[in-house]
DSSP file (Angstrom, degrees, kcal/mol; ACC not computed):
  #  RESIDUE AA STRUCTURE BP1 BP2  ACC     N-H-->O    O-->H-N    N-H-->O    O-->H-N    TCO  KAPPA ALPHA  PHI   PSI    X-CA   Y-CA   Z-CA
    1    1 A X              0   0    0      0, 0.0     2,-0.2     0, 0.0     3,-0.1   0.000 360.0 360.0 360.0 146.7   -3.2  -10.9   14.1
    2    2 A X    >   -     0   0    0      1,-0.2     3,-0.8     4,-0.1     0, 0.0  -0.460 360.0 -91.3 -53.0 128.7   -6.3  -12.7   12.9
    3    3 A X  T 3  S+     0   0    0      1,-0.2    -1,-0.2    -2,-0.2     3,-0.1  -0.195 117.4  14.4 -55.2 159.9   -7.3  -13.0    9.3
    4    4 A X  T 3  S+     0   0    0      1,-0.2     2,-0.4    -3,-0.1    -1,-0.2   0.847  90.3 147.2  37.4  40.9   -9.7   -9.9    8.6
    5    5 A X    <   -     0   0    0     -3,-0.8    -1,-0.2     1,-0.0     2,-0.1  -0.898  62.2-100.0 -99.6 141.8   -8.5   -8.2   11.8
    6    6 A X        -     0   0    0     -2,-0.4     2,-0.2    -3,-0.1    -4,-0.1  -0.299  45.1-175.1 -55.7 120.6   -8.6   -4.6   11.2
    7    7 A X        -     0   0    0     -2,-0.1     2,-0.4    -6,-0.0     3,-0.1  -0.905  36.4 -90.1-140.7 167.1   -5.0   -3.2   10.5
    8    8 A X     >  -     0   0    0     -2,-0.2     4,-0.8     1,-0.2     7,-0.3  -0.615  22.3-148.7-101.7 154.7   -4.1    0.8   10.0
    9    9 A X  T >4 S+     0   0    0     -2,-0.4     3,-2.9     1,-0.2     6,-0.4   0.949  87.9  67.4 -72.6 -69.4   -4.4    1.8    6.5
   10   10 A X  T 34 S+     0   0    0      1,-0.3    -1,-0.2     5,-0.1     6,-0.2   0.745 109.1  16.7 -27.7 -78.6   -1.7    4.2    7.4
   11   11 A X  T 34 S+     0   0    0     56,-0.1    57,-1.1     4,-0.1     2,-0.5   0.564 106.7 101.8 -80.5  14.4    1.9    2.7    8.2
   12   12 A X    <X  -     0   0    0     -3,-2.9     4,-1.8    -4,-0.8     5,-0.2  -0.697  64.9-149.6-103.2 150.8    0.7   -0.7    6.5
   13   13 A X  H  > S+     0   0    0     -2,-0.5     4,-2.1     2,-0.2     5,-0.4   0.803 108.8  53.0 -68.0 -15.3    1.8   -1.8    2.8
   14   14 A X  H  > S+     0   0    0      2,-0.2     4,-2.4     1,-0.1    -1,-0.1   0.990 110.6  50.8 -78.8 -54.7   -1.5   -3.6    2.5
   15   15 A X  H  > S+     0   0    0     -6,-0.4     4,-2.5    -7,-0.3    -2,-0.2   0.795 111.1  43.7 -23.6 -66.0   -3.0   -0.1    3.5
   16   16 A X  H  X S+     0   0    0     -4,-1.8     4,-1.5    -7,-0.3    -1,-0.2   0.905 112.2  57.1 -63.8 -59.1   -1.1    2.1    0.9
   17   17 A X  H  < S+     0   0    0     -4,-2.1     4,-0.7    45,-0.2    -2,-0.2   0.987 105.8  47.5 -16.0 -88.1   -2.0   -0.6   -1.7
   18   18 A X  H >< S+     0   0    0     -4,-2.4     3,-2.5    -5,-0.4    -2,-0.3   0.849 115.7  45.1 -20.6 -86.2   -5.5   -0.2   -1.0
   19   19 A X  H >< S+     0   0    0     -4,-2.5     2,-1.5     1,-0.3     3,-0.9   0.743  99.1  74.2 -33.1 -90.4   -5.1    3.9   -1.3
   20   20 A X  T 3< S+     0   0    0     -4,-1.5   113,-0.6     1,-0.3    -1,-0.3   0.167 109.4  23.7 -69.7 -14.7   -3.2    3.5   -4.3
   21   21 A X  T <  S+     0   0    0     -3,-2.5     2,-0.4    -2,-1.5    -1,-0.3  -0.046  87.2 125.8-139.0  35.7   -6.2    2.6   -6.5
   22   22 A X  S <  S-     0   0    0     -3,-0.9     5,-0.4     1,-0.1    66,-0.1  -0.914  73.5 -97.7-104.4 122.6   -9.1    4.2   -4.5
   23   23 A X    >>  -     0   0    0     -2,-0.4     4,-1.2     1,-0.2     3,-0.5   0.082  42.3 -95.2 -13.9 110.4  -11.0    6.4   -6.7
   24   24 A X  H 3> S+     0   0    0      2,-0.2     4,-0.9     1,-0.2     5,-0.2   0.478 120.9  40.4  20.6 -78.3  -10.1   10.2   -6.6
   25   25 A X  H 3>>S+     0   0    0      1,-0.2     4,-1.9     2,-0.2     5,-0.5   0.888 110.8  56.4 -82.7 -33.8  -12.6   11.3   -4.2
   26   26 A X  H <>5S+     0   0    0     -3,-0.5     4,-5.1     1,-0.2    -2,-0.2   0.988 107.5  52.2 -35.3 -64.6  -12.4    8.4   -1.9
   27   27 A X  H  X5S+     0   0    0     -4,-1.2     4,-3.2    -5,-0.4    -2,-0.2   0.843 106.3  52.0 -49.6 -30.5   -8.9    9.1   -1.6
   28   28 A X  H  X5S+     0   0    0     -4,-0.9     4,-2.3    -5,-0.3     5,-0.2   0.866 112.0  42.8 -82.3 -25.2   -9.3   12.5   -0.8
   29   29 A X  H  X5S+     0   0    0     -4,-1.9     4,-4.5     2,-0.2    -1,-0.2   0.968 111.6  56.2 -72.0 -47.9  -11.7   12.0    1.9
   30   30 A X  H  XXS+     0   0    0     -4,-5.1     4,-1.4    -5,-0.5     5,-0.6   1.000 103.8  56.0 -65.7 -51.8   -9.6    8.9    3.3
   31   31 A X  H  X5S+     0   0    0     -4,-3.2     4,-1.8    -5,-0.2    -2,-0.2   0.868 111.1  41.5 -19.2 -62.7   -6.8   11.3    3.5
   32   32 A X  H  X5S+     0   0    0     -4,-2.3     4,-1.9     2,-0.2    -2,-0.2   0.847 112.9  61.2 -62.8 -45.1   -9.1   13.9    5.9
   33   33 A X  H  X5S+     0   0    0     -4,-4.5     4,-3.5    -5,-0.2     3,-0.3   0.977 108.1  33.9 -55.3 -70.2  -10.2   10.9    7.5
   34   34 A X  H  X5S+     0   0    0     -4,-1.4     4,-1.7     2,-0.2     8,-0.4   0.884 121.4  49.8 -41.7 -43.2   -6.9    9.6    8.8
   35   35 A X  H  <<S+     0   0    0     -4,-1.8     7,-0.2    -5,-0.6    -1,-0.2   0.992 115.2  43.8 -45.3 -50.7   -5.6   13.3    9.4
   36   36 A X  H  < S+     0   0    0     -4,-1.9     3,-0.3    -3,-0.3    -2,-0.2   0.820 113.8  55.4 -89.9 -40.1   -9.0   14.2   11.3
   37   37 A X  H  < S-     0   0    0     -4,-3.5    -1,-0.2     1,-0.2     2,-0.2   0.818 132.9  -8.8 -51.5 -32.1   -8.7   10.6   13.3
   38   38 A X     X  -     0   0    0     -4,-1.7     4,-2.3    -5,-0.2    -1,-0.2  -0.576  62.3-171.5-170.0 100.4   -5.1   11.0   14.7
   39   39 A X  H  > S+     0   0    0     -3,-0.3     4,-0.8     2,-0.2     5,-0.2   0.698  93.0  55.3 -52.1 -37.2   -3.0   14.0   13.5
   40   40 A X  H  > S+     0   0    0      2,-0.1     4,-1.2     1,-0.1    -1,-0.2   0.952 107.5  53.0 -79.8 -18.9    0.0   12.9   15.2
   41   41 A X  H  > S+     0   0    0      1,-0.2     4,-1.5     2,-0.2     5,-0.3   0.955 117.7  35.9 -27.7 -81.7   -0.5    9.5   13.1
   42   42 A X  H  X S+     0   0    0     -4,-2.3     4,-0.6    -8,-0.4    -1,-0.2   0.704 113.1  56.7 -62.6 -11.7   -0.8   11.4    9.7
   43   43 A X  H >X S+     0   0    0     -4,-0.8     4,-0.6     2,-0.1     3,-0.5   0.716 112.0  40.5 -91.9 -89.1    1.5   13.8   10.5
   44   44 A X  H 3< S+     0   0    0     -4,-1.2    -2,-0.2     1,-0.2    -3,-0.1   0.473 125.9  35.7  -7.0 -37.6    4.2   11.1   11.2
   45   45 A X  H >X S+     0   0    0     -4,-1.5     3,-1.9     2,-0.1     4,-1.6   0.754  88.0  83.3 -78.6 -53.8    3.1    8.9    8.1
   46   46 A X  H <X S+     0   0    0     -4,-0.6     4,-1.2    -3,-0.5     5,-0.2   0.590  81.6  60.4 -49.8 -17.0    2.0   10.6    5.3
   47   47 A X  H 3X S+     0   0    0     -4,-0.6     4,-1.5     2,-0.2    -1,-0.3   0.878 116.7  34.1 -83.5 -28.4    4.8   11.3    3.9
   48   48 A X  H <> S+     0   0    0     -3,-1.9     4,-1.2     2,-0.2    -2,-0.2   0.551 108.2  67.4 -64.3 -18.0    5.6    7.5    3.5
   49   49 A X  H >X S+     0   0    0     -4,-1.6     3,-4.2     2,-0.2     4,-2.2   0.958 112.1  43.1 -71.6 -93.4    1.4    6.7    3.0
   50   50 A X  H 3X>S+     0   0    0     -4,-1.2     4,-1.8     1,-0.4     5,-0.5   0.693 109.6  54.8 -47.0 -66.5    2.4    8.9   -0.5
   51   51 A X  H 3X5S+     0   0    0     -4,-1.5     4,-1.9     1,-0.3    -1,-0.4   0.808 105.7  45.7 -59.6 -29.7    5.3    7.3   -1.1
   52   52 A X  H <X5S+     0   0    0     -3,-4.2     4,-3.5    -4,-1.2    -1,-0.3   0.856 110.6  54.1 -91.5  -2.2    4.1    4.0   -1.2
   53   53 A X  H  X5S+     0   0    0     -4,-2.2     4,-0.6     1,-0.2    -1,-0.3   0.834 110.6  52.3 -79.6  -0.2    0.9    5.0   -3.6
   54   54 A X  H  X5S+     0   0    0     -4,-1.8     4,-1.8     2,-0.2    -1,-0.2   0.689 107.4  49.9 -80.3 -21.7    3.6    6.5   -5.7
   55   55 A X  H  XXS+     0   0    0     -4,-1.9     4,-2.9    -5,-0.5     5,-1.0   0.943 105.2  54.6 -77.6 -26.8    5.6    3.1   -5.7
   56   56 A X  H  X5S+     0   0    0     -4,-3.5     4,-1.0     1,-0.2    -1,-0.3   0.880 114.3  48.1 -83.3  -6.3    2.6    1.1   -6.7
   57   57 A X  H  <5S+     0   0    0     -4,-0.6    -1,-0.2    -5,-0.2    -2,-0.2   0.819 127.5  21.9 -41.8 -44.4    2.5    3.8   -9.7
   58   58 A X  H  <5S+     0   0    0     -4,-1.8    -2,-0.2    -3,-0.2    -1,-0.1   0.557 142.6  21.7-132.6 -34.8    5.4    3.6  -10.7
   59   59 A X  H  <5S-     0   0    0     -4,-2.9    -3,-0.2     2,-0.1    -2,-0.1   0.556  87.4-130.2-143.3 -44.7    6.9    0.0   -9.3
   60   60 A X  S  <<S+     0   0    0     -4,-1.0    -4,-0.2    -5,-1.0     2,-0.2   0.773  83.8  67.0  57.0  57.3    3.2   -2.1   -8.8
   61   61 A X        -     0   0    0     -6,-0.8     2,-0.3    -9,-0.1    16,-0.2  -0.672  69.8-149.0-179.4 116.8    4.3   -3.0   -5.5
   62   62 A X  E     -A   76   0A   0     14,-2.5    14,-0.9   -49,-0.2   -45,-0.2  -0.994   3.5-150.4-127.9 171.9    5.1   -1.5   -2.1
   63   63 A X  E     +A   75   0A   0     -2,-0.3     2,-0.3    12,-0.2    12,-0.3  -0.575  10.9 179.2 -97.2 147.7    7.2   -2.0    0.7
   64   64 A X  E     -A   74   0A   0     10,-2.8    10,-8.1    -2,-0.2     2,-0.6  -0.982  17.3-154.1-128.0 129.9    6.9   -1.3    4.3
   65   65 A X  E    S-A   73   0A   0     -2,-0.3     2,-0.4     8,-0.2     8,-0.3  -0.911  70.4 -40.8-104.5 124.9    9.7   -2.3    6.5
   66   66 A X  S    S+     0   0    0      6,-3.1     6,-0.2    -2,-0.6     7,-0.1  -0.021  95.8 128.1 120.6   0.0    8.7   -2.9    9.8
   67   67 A X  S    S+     0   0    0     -2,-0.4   -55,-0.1     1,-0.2     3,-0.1   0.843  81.7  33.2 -10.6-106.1    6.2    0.0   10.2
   68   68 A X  S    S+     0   0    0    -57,-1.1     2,-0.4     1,-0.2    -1,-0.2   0.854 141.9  10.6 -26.2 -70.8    3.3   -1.5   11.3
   69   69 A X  S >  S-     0   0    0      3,-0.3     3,-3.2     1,-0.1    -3,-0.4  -0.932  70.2-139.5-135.1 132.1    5.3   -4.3   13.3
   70   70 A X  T 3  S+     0   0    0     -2,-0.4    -1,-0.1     1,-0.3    -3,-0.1   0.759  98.3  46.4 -65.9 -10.7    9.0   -3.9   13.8
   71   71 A X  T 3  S+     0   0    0     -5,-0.1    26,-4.4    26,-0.1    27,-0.4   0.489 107.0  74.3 -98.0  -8.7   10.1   -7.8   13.2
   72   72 A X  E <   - B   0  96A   0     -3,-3.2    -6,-3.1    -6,-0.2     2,-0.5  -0.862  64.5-163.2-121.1 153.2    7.9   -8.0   10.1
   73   73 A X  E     -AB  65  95A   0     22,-0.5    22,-2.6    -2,-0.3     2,-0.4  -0.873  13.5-161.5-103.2 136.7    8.3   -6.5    6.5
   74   74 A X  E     -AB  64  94A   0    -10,-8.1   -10,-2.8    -2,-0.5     2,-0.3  -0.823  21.5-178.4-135.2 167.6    6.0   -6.1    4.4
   75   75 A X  E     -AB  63  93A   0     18,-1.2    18,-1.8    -2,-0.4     2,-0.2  -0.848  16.3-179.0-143.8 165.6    5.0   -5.5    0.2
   76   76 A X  E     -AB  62  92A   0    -14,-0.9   -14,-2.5    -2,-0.3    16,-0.3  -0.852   7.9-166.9-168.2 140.1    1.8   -5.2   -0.9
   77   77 A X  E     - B   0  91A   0     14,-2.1    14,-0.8   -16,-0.2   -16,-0.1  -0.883  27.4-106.9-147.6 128.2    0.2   -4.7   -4.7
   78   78 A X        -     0   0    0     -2,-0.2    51,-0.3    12,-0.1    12,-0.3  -0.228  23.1-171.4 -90.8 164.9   -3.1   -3.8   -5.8
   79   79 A X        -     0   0    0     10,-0.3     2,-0.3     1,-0.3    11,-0.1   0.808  50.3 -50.8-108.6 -45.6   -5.3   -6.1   -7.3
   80   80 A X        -     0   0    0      9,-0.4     9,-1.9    48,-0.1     2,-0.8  -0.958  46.4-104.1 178.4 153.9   -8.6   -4.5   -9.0
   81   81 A X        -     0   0    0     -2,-0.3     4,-0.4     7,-0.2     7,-0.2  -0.767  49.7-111.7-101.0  96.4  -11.6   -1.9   -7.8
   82   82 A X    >   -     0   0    0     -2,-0.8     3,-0.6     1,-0.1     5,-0.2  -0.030  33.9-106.6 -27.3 172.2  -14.8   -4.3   -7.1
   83   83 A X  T 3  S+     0   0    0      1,-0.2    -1,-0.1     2,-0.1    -2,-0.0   0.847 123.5  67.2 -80.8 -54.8  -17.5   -3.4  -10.1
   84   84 A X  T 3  S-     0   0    0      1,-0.2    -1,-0.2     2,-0.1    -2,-0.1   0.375  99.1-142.2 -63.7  20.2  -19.5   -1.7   -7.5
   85   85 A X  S <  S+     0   0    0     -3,-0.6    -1,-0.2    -4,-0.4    -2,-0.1   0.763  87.2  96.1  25.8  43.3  -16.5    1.0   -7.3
   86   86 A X  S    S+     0   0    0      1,-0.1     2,-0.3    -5,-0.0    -1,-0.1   0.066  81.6  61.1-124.8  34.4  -17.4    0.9   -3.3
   87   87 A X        -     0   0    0     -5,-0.2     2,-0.2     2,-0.0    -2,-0.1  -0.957  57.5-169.9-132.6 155.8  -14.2   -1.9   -2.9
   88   88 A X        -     0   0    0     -2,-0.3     2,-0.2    -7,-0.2    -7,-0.2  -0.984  14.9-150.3-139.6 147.3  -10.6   -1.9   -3.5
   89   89 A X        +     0   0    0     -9,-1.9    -9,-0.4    -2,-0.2     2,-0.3  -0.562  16.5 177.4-106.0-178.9   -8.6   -5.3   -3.4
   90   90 A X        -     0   0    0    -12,-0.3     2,-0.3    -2,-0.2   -12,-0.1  -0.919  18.5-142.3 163.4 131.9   -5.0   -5.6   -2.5
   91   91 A X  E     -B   77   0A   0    -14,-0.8   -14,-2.1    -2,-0.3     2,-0.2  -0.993  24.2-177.3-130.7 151.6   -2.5   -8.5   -2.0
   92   92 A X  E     -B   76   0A   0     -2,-0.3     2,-0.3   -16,-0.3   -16,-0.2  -0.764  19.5-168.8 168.9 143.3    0.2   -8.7    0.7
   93   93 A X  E     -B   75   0A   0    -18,-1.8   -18,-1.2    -2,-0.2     2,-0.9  -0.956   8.3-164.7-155.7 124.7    3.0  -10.6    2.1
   94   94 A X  E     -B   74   0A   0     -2,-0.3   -20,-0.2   -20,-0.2     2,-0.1  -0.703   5.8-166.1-136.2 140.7    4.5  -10.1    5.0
   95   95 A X  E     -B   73   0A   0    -22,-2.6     2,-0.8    -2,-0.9   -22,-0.5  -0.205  28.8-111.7 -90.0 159.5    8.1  -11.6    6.2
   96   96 A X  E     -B   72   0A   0    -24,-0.2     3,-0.4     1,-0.1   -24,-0.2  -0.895  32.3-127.3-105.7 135.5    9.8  -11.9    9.3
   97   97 A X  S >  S+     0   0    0    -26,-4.4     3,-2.3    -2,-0.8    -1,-0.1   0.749 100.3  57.5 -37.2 -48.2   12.8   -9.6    9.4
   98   98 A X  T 3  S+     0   0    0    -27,-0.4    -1,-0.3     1,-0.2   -26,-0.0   0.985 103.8  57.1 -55.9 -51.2   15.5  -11.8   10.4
   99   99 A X  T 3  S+     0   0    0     -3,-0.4     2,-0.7     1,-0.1    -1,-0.2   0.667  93.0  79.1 -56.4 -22.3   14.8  -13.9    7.5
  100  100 A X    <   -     0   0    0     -3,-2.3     2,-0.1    -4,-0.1     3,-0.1  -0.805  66.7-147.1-113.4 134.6   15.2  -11.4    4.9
  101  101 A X    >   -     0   0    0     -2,-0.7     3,-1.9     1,-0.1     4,-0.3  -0.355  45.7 -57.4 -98.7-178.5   18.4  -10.1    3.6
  102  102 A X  T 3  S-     0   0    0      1,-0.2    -1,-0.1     2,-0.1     0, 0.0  -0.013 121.1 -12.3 -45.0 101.3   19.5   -6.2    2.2
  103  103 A X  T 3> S+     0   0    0     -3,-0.1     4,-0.6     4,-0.0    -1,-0.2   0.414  94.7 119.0  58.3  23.8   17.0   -5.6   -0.5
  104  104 A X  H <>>S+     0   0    0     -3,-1.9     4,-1.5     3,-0.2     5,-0.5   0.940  73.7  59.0 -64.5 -67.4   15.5   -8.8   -1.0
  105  105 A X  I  4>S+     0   0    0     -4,-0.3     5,-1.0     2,-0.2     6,-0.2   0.722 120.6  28.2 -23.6 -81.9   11.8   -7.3    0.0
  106  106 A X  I  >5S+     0   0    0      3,-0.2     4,-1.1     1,-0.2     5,-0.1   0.597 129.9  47.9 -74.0-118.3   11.9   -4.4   -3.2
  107  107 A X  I  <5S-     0   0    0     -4,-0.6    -1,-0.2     1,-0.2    -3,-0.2   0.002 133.2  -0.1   8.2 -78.0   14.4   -7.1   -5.4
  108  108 A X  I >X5S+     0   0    0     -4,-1.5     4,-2.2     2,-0.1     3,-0.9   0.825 132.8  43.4 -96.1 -64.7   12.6  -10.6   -5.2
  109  109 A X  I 34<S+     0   0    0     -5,-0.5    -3,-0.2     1,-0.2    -2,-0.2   0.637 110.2  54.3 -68.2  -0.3    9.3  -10.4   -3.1
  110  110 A X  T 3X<S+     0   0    0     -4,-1.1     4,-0.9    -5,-1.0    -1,-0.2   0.777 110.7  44.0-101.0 -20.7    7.9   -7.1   -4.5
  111  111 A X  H <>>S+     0   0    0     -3,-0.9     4,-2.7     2,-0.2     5,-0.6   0.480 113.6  51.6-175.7 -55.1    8.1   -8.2   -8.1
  112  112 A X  H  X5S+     0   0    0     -4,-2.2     4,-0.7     1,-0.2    -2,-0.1   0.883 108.1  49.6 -77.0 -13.5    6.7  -11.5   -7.3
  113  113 A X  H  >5S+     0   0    0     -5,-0.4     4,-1.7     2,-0.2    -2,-0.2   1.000 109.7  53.1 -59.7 -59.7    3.8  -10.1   -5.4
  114  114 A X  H  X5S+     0   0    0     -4,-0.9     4,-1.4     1,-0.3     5,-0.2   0.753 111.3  47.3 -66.8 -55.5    3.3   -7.9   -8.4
  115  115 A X  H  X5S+     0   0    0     -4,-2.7     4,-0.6     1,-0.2    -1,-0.3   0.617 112.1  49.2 -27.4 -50.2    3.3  -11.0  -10.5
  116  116 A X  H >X<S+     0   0    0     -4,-0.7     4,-1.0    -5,-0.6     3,-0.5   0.990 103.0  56.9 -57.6 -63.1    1.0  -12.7   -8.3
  117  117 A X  H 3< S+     0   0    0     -4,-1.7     3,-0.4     1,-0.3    -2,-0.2   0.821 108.5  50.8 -56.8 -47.7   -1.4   -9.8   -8.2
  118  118 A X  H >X S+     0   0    0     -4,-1.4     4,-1.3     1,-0.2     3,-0.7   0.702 107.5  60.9 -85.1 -14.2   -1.7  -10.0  -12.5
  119  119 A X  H << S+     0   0    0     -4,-0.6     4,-0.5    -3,-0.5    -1,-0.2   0.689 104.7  37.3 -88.5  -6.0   -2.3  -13.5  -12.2
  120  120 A X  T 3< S+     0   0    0     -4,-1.0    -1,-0.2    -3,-0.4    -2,-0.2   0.069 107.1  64.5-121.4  51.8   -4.9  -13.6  -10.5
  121  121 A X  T X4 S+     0   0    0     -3,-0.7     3,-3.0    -5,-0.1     4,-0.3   0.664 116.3  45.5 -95.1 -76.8   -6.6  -10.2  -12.2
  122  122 A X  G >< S+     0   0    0     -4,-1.3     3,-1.2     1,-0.3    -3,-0.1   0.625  99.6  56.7 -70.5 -11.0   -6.4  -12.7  -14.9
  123  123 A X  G 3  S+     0   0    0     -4,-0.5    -1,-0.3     1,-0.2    -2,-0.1   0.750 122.4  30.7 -39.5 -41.7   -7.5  -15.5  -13.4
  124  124 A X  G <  S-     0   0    0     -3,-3.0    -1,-0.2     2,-0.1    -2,-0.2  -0.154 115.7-110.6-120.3  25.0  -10.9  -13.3  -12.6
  125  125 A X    <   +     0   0    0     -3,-1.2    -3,-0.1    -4,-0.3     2,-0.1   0.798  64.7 152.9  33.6  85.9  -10.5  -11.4  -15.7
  126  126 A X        -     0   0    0     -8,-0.1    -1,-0.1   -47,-0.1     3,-0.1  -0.628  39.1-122.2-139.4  86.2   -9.7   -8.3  -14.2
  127  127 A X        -     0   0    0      1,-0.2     3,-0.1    -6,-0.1    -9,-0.0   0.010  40.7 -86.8 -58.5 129.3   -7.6   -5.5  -15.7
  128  128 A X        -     0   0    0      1,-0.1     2,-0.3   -48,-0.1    -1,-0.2   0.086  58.9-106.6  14.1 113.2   -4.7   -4.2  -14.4
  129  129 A X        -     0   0    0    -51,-0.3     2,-0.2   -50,-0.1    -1,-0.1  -0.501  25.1-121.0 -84.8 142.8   -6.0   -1.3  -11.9
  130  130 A X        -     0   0    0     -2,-0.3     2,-1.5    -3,-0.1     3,-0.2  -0.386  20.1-145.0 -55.9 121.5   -5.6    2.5  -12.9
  131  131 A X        +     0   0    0     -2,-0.2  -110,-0.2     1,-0.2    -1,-0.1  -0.810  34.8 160.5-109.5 103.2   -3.4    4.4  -10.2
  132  132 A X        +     0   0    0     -2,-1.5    -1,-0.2  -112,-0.2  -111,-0.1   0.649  22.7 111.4 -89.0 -20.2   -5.0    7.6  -10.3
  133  133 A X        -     0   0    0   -113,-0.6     2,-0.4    -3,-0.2  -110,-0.1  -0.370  52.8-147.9 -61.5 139.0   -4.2    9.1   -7.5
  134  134 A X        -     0   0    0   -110,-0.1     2,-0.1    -2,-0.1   -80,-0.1  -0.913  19.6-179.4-121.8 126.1   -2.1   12.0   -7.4
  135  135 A X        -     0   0    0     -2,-0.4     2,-0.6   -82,-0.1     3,-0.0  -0.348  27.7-108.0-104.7-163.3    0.1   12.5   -4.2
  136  136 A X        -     0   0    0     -2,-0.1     3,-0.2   -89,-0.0   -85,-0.1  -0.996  37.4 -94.5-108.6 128.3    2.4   15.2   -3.4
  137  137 A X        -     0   0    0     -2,-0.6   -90,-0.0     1,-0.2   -87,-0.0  -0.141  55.5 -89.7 -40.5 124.9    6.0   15.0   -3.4
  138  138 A X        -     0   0    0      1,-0.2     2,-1.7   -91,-0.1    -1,-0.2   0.307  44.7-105.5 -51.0 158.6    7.3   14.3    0.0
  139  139 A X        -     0   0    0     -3,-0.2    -1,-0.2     1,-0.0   -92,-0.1  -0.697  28.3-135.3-101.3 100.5    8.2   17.7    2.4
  140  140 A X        -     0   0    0     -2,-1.7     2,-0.4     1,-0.1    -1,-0.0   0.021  33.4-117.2 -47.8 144.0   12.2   18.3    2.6
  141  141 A X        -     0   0    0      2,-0.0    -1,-0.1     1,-0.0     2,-0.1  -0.829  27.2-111.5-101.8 151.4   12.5   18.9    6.2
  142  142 A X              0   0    0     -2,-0.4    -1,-0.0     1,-0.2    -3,-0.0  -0.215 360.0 360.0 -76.9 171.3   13.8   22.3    7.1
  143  143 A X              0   0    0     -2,-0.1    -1,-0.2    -3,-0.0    -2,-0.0   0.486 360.0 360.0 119.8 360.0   17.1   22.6    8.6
């Protein structure tokens, strides 16, 4: 992919990032938006689209492994909500699979991301962003 090539907010960690720090009613509307674009999309995702705005709550970092694209893994953490609250920033790294070994992503590259991400909020004197968003707890499948 191309820098600033279009990627889907849904299965991506940069995506979830993004969500994780998108004012209230933004969210809720990007939520209806993705549903209302491809239901079998959302239906399939959302319950991992939650999870990872709960990890950057919780963690300031998530992972996708190979979601988007199955050879790459990916973390993501977000960075700050532009001034004009109509942007959200996000930073991202993504590995090729072979390369990484069993719980290196979450362990070492999520942490440094995270790390990353507060150094340059302070670099541009930016605070730490508020994860406000509230998701719902994933849906046990029946059975």
């Amino acid at each position: 992919p191309d820098i600033g090539l279009p990627i889907p907010v849904v299965q991506t960690a940069m995506g979830r990032a993004l969500a994780a720090i998108l004012p209230v009613e933004e969210a809720t509307l990007l939520d209806e938006r993705l549903e209302a674009d491809d239901a079998e999309q959302w239906a399939a995702y959302r319950d991992r689209f939650h999870a990872g705005i709960r990890d950057c709550a919780e963690r300031g970092f998530c992972t996708c492994p190979g979601e988007y694209m199955a050879a790459i893994h990916a973390v993501a953490a977000p960075l700050f909500v532009g001034h004009d609250l109509k942007q959200v920033f996000a930073i991202n790294c993504g590995v090729p699979a072979f390369r990484l070994q069993a719980g290196q992503l979450e362990s070492e590259i999520g942490p440094r991301i995270r790390a990353l991400a507060a150094s340059i909020r302070a670099l541009v004197d930016e605070a730490e962003p508020a994860i406000v968003r509230r998701v719902p707890e994933a849906k046990e499948a029946a059975g």
